[in-house]
C-alpha positions in Angstrom: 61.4 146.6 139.0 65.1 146.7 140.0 66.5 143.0 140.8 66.7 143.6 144.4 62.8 144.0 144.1 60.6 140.9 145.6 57.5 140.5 143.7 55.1 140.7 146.2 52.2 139.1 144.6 54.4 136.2 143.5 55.7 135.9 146.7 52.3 135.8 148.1 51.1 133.0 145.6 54.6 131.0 146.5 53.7 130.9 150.2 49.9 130.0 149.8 51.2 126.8 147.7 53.7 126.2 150.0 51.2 126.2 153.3 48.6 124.3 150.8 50.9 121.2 150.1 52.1 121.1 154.3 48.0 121.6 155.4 46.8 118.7 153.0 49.5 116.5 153.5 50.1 117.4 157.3 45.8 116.6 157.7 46.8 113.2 156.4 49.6 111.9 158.0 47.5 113.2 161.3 44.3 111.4 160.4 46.4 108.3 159.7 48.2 107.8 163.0 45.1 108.8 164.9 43.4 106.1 163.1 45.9 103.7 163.8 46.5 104.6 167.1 42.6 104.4 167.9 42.9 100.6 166.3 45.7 99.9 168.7 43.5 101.1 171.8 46.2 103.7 172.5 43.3 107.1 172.0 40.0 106.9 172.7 36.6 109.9 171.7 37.2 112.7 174.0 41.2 112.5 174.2 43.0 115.3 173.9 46.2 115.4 171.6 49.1 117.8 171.7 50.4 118.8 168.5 53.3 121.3 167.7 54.3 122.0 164.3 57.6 123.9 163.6 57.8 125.9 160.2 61.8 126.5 159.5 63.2 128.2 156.5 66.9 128.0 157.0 68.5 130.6 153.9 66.5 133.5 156.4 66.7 131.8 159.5 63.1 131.7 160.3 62.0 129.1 163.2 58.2 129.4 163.7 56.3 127.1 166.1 52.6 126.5 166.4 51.3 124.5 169.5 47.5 123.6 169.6 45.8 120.6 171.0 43.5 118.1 168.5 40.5 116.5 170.7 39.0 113.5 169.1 36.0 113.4 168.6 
């Protein structure tokens, strides 16, 4: 493997650890400010919730955004 080589497979693992940490911790912060939003009255069961995350990587210029909407159940 020359150095300009990317090792794919490491690469790979790098990412999944990367999108592990921002899914686990991204749940959380989500589930807490629904729950205290839900304790100030502000959401109700049934609301729908619009959530946009942005994934940027500066050093490769990468801007990706996700938009999906959360309904509480």
């Amino acid at each position: 493997m020359t150095k300009s080589s990317i090792d794919e497979e490491q690469l790979n693992m790098e990412i999944r650890k990367f999108l592990k940490k921002v899914g686990i911790t991204s749940q959380r912060e989500i589930e807490r400010a629904v729950r205290e939003s839900h304790h100030a009255g502000k959401v109700k069961a049934g609301d729908n919730l619009k959530a946009q995350m942005t994934l940027e990587i500066k050093g490769i210029g990468l801007r990706h955004t996700v938009e999906d909407d959360i309904t509480l159940g």
